[in-house]
Backbone as XML, in Angstrom:
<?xml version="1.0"?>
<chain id="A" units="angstrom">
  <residue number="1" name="UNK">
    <atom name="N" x="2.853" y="8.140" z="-7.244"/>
    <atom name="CA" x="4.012" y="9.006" z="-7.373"/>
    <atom name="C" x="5.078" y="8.651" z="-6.333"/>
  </residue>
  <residue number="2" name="UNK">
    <atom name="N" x="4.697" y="8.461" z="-5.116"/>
    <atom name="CA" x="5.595" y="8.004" z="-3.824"/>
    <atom name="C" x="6.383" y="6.806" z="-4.275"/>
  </residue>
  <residue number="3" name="UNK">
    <atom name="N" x="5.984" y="5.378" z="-4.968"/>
    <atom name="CA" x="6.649" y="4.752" z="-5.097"/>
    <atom name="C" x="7.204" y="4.501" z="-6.380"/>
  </residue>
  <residue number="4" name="UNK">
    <atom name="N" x="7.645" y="5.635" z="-7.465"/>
    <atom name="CA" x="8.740" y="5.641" z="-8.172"/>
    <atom name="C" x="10.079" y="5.650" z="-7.615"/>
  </residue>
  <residue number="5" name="UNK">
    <atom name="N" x="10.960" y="5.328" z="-8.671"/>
    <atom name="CA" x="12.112" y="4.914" z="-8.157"/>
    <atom name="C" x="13.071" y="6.353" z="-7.528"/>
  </residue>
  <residue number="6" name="UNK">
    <atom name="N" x="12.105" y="7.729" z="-8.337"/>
    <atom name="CA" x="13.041" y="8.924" z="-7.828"/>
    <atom name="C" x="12.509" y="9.361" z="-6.442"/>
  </residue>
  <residue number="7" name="UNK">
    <atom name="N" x="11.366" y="9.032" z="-5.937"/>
    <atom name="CA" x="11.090" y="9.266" z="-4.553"/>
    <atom name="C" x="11.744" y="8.315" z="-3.564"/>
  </residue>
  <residue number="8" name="UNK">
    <atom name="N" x="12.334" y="9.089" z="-2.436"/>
    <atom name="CA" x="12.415" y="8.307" z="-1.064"/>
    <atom name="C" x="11.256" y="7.992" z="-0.291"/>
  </residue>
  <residue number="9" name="UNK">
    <atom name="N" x="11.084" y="6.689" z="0.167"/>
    <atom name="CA" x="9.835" y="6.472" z="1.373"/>
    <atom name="C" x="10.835" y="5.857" z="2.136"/>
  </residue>
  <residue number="10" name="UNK">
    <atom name="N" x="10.245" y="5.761" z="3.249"/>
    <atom name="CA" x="10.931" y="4.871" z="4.385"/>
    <atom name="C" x="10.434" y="3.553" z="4.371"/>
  </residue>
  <residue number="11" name="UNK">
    <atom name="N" x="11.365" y="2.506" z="4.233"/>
    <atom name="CA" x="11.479" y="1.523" z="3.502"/>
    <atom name="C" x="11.835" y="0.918" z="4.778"/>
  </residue>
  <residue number="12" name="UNK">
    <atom name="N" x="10.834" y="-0.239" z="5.500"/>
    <atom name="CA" x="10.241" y="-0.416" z="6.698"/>
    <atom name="C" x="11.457" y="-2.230" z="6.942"/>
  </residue>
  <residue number="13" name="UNK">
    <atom name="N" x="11.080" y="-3.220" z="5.381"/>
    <atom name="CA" x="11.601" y="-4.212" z="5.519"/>
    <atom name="C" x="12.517" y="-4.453" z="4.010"/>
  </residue>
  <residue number="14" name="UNK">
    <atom name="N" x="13.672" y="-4.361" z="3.693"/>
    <atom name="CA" x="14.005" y="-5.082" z="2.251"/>
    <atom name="C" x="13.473" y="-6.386" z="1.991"/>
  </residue>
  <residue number="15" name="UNK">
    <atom name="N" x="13.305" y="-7.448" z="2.388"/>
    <atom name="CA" x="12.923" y="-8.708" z="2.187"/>
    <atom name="C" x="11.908" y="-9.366" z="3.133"/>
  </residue>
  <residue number="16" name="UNK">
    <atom name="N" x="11.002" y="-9.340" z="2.778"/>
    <atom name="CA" x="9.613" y="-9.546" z="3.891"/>
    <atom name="C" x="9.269" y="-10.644" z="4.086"/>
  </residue>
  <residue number="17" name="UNK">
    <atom name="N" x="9.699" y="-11.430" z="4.972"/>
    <atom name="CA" x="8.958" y="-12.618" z="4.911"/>
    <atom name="C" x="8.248" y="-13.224" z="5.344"/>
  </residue>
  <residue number="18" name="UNK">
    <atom name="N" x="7.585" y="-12.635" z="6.801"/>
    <atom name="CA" x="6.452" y="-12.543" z="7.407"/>
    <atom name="C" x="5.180" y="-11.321" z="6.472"/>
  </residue>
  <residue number="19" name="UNK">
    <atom name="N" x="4.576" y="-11.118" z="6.097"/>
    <atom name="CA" x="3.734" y="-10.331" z="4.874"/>
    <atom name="C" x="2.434" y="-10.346" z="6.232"/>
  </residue>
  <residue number="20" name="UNK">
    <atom name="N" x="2.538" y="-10.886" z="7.131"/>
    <atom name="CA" x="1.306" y="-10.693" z="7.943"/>
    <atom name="C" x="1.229" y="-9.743" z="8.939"/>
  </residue>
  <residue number="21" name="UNK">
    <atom name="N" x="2.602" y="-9.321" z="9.202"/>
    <atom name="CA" x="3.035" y="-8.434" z="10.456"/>
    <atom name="C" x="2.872" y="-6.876" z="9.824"/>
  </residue>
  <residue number="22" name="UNK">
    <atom name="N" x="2.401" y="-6.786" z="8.761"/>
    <atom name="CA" x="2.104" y="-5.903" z="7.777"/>
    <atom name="C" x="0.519" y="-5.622" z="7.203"/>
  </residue>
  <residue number="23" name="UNK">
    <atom name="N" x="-0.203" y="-6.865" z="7.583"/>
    <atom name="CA" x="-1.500" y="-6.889" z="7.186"/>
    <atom name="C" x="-1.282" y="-7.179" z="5.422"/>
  </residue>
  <residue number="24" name="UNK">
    <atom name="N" x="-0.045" y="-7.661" z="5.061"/>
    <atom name="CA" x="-0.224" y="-7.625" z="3.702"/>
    <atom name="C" x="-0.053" y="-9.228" z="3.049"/>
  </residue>
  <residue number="25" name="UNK">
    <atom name="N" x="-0.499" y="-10.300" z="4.062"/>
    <atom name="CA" x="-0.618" y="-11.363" z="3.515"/>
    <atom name="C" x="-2.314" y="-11.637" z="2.604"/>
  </residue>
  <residue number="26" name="UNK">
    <atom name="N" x="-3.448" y="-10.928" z="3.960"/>
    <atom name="CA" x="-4.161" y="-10.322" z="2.795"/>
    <atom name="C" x="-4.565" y="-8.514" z="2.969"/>
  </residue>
  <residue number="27" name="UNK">
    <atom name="N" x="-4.336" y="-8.014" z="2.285"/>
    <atom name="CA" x="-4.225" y="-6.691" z="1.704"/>
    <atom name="C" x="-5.886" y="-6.231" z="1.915"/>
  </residue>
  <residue number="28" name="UNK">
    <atom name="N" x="-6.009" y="-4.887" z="2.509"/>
    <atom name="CA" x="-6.980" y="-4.230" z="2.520"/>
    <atom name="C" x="-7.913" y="-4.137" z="1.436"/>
  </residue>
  <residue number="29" name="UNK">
    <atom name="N" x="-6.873" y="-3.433" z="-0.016"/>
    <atom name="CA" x="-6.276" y="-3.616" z="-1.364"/>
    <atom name="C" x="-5.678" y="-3.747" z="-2.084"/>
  </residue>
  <residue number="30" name="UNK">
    <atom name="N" x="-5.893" y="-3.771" z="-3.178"/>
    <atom name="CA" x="-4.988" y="-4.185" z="-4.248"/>
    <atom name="C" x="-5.339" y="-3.149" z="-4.644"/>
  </residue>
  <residue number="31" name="UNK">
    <atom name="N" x="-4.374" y="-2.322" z="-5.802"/>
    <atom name="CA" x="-4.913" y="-1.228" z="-7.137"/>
    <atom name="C" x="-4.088" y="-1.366" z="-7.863"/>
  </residue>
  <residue number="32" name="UNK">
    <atom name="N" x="-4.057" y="-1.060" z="-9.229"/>
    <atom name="CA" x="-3.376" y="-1.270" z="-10.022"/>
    <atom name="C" x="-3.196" y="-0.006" z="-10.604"/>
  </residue>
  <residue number="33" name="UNK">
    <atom name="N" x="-1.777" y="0.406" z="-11.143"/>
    <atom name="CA" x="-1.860" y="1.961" z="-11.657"/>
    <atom name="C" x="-1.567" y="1.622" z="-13.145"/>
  </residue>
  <residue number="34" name="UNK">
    <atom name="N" x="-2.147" y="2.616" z="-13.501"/>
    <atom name="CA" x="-1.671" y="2.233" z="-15.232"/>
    <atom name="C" x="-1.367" y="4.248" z="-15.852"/>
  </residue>
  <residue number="35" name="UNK">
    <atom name="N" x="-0.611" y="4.007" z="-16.242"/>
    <atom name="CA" x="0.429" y="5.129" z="-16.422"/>
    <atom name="C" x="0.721" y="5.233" z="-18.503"/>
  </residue>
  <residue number="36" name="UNK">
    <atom name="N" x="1.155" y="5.773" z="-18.749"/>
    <atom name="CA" x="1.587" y="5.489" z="-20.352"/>
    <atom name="C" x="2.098" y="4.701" z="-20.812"/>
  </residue>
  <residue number="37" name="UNK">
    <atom name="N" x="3.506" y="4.999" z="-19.769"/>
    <atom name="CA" x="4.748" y="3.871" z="-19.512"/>
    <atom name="C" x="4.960" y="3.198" z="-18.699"/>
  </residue>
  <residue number="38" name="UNK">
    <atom name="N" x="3.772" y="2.704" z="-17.677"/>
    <atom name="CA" x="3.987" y="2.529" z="-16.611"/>
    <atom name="C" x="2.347" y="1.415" z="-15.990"/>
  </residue>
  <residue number="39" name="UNK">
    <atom name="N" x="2.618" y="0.347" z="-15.391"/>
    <atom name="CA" x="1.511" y="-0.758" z="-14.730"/>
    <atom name="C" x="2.093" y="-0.913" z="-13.845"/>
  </residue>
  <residue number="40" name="UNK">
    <atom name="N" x="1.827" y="-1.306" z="-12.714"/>
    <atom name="CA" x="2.378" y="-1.690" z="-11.099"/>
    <atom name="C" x="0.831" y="-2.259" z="-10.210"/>
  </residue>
  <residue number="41" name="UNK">
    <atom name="N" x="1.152" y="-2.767" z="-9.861"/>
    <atom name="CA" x="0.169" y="-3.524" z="-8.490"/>
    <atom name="C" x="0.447" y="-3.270" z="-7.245"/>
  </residue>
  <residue number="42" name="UNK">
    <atom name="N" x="0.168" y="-2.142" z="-6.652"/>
    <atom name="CA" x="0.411" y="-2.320" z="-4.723"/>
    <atom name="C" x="-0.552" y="-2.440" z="-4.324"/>
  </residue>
  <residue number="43" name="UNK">
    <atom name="N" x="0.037" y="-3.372" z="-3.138"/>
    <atom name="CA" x="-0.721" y="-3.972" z="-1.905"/>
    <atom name="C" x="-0.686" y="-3.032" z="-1.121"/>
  </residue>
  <residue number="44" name="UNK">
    <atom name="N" x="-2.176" y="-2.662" z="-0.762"/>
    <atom name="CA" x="-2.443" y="-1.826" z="0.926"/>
    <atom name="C" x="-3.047" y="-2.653" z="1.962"/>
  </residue>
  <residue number="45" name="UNK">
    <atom name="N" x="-1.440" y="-2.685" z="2.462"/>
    <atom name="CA" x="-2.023" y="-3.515" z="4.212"/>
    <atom name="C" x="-2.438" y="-2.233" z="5.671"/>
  </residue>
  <residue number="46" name="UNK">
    <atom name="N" x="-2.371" y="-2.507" z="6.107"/>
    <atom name="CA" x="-2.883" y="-2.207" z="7.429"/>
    <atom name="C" x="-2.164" y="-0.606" z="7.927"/>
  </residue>
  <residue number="47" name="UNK">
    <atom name="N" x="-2.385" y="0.021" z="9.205"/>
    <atom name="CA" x="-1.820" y="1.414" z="9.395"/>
    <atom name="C" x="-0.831" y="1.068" z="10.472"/>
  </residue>
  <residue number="48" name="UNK">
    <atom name="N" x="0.358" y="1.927" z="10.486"/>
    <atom name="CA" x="1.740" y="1.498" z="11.113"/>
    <atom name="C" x="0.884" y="1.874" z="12.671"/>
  </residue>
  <residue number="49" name="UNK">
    <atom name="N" x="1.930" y="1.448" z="13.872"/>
    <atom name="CA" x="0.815" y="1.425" z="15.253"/>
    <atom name="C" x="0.635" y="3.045" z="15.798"/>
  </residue>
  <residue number="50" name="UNK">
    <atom name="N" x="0.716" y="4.150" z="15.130"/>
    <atom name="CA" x="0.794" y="5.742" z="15.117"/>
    <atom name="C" x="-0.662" y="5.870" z="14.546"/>
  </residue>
  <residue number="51" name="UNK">
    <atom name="N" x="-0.984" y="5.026" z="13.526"/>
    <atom name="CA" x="-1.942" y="5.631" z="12.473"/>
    <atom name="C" x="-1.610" y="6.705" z="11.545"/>
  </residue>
  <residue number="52" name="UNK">
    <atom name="N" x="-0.586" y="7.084" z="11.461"/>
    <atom name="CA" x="0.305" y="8.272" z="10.602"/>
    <atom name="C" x="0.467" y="7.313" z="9.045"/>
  </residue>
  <residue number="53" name="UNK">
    <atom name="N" x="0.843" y="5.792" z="8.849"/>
    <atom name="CA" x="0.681" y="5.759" z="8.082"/>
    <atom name="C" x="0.598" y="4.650" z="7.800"/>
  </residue>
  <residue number="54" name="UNK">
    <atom name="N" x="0.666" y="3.789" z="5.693"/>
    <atom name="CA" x="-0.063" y="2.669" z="5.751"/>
    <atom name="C" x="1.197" y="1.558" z="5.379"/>
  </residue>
  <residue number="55" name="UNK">
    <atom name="N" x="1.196" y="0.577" z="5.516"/>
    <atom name="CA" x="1.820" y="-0.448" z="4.937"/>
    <atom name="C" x="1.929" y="-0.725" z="3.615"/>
  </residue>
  <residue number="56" name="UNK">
    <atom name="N" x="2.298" y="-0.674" z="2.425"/>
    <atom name="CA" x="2.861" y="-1.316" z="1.027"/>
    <atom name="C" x="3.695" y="-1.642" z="0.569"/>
  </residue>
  <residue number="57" name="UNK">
    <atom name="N" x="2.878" y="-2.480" z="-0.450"/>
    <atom name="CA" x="4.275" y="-3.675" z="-0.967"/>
    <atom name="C" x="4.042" y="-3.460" z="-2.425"/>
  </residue>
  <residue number="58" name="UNK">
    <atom name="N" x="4.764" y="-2.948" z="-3.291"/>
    <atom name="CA" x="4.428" y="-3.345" z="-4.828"/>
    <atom name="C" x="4.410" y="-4.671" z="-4.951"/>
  </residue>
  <residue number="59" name="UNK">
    <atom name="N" x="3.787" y="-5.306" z="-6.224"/>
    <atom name="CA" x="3.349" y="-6.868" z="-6.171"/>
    <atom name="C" x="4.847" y="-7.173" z="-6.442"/>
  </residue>
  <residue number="60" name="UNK">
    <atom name="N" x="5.529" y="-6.628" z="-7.119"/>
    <atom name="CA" x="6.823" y="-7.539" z="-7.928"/>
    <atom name="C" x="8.151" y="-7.466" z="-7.370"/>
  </residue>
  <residue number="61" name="UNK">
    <atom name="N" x="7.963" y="-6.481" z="-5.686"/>
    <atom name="CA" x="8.978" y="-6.226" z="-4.986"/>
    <atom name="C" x="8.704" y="-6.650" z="-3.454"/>
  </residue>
  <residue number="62" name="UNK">
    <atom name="N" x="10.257" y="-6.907" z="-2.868"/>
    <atom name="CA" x="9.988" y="-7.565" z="-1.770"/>
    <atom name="C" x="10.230" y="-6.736" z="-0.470"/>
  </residue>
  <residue number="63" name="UNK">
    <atom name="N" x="10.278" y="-5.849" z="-0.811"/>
    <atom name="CA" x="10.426" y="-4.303" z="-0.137"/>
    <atom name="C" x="8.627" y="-4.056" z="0.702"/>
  </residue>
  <residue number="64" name="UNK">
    <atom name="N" x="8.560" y="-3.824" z="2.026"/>
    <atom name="CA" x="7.694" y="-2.932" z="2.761"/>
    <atom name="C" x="8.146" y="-1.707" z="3.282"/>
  </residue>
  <residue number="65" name="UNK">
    <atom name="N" x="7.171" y="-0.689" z="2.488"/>
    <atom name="CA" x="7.600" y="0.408" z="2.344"/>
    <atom name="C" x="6.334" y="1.382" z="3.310"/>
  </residue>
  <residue number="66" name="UNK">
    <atom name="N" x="6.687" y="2.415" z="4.025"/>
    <atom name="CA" x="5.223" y="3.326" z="4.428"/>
    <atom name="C" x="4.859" y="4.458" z="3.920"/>
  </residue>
  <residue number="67" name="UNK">
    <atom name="N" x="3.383" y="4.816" z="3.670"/>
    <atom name="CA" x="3.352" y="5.333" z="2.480"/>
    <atom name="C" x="2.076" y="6.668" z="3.533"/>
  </residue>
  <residue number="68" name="UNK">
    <atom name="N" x="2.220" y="7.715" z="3.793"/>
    <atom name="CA" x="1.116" y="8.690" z="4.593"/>
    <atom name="C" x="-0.372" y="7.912" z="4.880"/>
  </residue>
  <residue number="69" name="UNK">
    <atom name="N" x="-1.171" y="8.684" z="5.565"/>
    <atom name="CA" x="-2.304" y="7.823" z="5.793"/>
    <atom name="C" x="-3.184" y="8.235" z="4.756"/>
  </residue>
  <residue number="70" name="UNK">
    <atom name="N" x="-2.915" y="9.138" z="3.986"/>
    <atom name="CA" x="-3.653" y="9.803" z="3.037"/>
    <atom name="C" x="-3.957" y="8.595" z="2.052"/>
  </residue>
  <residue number="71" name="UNK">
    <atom name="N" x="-3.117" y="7.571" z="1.792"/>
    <atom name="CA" x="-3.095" y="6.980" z="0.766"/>
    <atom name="C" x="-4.503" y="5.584" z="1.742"/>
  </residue>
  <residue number="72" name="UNK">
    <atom name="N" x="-4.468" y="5.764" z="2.955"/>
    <atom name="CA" x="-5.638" y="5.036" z="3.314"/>
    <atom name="C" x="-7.120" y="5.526" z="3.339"/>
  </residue>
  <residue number="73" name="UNK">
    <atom name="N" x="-6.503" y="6.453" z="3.716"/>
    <atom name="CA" x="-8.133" y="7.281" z="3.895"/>
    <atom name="C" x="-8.610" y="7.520" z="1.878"/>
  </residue>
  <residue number="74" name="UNK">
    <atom name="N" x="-7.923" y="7.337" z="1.686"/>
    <atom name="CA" x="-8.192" y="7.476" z="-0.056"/>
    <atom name="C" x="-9.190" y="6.188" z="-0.439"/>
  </residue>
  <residue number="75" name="UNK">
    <atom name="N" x="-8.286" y="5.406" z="0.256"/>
    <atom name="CA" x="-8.950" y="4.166" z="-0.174"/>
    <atom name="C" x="-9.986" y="3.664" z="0.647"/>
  </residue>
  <residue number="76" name="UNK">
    <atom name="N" x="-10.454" y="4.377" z="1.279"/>
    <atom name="CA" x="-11.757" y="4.043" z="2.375"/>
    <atom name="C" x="-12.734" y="4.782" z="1.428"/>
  </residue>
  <residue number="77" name="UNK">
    <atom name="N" x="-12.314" y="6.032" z="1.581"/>
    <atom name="CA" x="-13.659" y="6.936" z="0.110"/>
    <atom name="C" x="-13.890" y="6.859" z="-0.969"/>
  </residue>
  <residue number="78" name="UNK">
    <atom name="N" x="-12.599" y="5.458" z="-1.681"/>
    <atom name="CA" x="-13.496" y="4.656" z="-3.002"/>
    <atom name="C" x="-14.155" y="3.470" z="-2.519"/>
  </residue>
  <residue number="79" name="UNK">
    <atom name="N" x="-13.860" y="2.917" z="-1.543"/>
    <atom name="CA" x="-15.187" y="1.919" z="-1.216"/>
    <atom name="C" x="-16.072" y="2.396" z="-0.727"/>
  </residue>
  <residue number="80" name="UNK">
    <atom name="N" x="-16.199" y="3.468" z="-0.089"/>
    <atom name="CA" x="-17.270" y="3.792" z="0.626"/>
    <atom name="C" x="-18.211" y="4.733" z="-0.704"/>
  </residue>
  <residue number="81" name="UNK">
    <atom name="N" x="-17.502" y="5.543" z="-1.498"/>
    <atom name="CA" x="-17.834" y="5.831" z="-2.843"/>
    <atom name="C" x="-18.800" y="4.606" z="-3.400"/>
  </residue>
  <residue number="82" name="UNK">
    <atom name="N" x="-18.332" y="3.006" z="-3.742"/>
    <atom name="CA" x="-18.469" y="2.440" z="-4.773"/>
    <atom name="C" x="-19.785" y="1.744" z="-3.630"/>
  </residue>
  <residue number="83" name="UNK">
    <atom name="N" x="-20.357" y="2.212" z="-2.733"/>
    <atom name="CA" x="-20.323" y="0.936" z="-2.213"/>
    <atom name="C" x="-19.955" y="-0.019" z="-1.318"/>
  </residue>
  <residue number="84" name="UNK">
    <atom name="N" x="-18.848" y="-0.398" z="-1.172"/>
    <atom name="CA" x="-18.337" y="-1.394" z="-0.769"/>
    <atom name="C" x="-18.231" y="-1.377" z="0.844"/>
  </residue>
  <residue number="85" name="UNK">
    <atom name="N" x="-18.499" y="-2.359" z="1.205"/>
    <atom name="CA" x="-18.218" y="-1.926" z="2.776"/>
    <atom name="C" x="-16.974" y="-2.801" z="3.278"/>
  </residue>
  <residue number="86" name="UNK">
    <atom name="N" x="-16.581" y="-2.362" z="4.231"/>
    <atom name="CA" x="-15.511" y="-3.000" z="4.803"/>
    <atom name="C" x="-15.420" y="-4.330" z="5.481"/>
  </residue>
  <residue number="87" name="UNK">
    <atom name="N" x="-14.760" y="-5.463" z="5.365"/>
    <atom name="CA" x="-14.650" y="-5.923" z="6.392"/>
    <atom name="C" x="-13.905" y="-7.076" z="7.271"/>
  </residue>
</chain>
């Protein structure tokens, strides 16, 4: 929901070209949303240096955007859900 086009996030870099200073050269995760009208791919890199919140990049935009930590801790309790461990 945060990264539709009618929400504001704080929009960290327009054109990124270091992707590592972000943790998003490789990504914590990937997820893919699938919607009715709607598929997108964001990248979850790493937590800003507060821990308040996380790093993302939609795949098809060159925008780093920060997104609450909620959206990390989310994604710790489906791997830790599925399985998966961190590392």
């Amino acid at each position: 929901e945060n990264l539709t086009p009618e929400k504001e996030v704080p929009v960290i870099e327009d054109m990124a070209k270091d992707l590592s200073t972000y943790g998003l050269d490789r990504p914590r995760a990937t997820v893919t949303l699938k919607g009715k009208n709607l598929m997108a791919t964001v990248l979850i890199g790493d937590r800003n240096p507060t821990g308040s919140s996380v790093y993302v990049r939609k795949e098809d935009s060159p925008q780093i955007v920060l997104l609450g930590s909620s959206v990390g801790n989310y994604q710790e309790l489906i791997f830790e859900t599925a399985g998966i461990k961190k590392q």
